[in-house]
N, C-alpha and C positions, 0 to 999 in steps of 0.2 A: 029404576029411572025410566024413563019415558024415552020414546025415541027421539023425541024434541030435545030432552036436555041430553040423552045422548050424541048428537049432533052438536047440539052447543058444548058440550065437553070437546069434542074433534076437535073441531074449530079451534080452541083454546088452545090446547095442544099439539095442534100444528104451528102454531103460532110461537110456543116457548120451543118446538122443536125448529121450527126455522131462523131462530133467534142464534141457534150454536152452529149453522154452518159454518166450515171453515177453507171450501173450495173456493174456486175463480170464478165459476159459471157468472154471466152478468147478471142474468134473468132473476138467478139463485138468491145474488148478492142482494139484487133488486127487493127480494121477496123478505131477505133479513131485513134489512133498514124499514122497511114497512110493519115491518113484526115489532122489532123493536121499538117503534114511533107508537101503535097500536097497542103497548102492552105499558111504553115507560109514562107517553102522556095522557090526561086525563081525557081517555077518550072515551063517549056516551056509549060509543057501542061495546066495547067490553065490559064496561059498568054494567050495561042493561044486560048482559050476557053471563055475565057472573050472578048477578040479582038471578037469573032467572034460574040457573040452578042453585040458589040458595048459599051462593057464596058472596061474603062481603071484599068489595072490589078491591078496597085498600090493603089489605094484611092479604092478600093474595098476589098485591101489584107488586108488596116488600118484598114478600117470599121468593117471587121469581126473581125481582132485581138483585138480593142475596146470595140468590144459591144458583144461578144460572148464569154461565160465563156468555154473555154476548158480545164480548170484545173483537175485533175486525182484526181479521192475522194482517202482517205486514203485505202481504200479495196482494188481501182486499184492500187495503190503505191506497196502493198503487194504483190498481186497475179503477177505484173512487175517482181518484184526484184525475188519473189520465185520462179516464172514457168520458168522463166528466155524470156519471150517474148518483141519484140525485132523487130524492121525495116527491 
């Protein structure tokens, strides 16, 4: 791989790895919901990001929504609704 699609590999995988946080931090939480939003809706930049290392966006978008728990613990739920943080 190129150091281009190795960057865009990072990139993606920070992203499924920000997806499983399960502390308080806001910032953190901030950074999940954006991962999440980033990976579940049909967004152009990880389409063109997937295309570019030679992955089709859809059977990758499954794959993570499958087998990757991004569910929000009860703490996150909380700190959501009360901080009032938000997309």
């Amino acid at each position: 791989m190129t150091p281009d699609e190795n960057f865009i590999v990072a990139i993606i995988t920070q992203a499924i790895e920000d997806t499983t946080y399960t502390g308080s931090a806001k910032d953190k939480i901030k950074f999940k919901m954006d991962a999440i939003n980033w990976i579940v809706t049909p967004n152009p930049e990880f389409v063109n990001y997937c295309k570019m290392v030679a992955l089709d966006p859809k059977p990758i978008r499954q794959k993570i929504i499958d087998n990757v728990d991004m569910s929000y613990t009860q703490k996150q739920k909380f700190k959501i609704k009360d901080e009032g943080i938000s997309l």
